[in-house]
N, C-alpha and C positions, 0 to 999 in steps of 0.2 A: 454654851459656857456661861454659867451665871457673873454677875459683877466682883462676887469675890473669889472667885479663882483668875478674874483676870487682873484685876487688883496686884494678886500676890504675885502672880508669870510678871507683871510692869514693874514690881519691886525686885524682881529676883536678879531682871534683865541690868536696871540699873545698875546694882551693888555687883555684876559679873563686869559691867563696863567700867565703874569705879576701880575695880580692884587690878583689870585688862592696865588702865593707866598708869595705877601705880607700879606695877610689873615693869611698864615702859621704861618708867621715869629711872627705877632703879638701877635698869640695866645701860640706859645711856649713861649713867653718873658711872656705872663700875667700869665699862669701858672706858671712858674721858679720864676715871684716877690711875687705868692703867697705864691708858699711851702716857700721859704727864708721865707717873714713875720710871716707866720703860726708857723716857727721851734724857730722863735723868739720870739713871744708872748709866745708858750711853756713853752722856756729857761729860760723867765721874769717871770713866774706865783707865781714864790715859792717868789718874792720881793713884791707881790701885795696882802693886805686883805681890805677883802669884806667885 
């Protein structure tokens, strides 16, 4: 394998692990703004008739 195909597979790798993190990062925030809302709506239930 010459230096520039390995060049590109060392960049391709990076921006697949870049993108792996932010994947991460998004999915712990949507979960954390669920439970919060979730523990909320809870908290709120005994204000609210149906």
């Amino acid at each position: 394998m010459n230096e520039k195909q390995y060049k590109r597979i060392t960049e391709i790798g990076a921006a697949n692990l870049a993108v792996g993190v932010v994947v991460m990062v998004v999915g712990i925030v949507t979960g954390v703004l669920s439970v919060v809302n979730g523990a909320r709506l809870l908290a709120s239930r005994k204000d609210m008739t149906i």
